[in-house]
Phi, psi and omega in degrees: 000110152296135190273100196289142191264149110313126173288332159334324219263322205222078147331143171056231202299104212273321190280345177253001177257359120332260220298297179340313157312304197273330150318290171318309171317304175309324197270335173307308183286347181285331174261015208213358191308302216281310169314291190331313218251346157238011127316297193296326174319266178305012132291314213220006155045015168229153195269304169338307172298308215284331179279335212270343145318278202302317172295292167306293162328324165306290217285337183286319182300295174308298149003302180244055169286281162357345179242344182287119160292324189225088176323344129324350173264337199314325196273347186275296173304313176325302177302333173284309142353303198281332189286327179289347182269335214264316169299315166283347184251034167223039185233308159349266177336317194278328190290296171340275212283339180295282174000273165327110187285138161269127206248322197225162174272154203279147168301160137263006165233147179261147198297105187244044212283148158093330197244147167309145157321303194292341171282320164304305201293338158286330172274313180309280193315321179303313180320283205280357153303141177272149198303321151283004175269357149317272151000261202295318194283340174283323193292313205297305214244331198275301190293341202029077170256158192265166158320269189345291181311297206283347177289330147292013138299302214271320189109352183241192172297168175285299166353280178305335176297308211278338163272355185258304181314322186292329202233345173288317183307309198333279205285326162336308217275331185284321249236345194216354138086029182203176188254108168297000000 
């Protein structure tokens, strides 16, 4: 049984420009798996999630390979997937917690078991960012994407990339009591 194509989409052979495609995609994820997944890690502060974001994010991209004109943007849509899913489970989160009764009290220390103090202390303060400045400093410095890249990730101007960095750095610098 053969699988119909577009011919748009797939010169010649459709089904061997397929696989080729789902190679690339495979070797894509293998090599961008770990960037991803800390990006997502510092967005949405939980690692469970962040796989399940990164992951999820895959399968959409992979889903709609058939529709990618051009395989070489694939790790740029990936990266766009992950920022969108991440924007969705902390748009969740927020509905959840307005909702949600408070049944337990928060620790008081925050849980840095496996990781440094200084990376707790830093994800606590990325936390107290407003989410697009959150954005632009992971993606702009943690992802080391350029202002172009990350404005075309985010959806907005370079401009505004260069004002969310600018007021993230800031309020960092205030939030951890030193100049980032």
């Amino acid at each position: 049984m053969s699988i119909a194509l577009p011919v748009t989409a797939w010169p010649g052979d459709g089904l061997a420009a397929m696989d080729e495609l789902t190679s690339k995609l495979t070797d894509l994820y293998q090599e961008h798996y770990k960037q991803l997944l800390r990006i997502a890690v510092l967005l949405v502060d939980d690692r469970a999630a962040a796989e399940d974001i990164v992951q999820d994010a895959y399968v959409r991209v992979f889903d709609s390979r058939t529709r990618l004109r051009d395989p070489d943007k694939a790790l740029a849509f990936l990266r766009q997937a992950v920022l969108n899913r991440a924007r969705s489970m902390l748009r969740r989160r927020m509905v959840a917690k307005k909702y949600q009764p408070k049944l337990a009290t928060e620790d008081s220390q925050p849980d840095d078991t496996g990781r440094g103090v200084d990376r707790a202390v830093l994800k606590v303060a990325l936390a107290k960012l407003p989410r697009r400045q959150r954005e632009a400093v992971v993606l702009r410095y943690y992802a080391d994407l350029s202002e172009i890249r990350t404005a075309e990730v985010m959806g907005c101007s370079q401009g505004a990339v260069k004002s969310y960095c600018s007021r993230g750095i800031s309020r960092l610098s205030e939030l951890l009591g030193e100049r980032v």
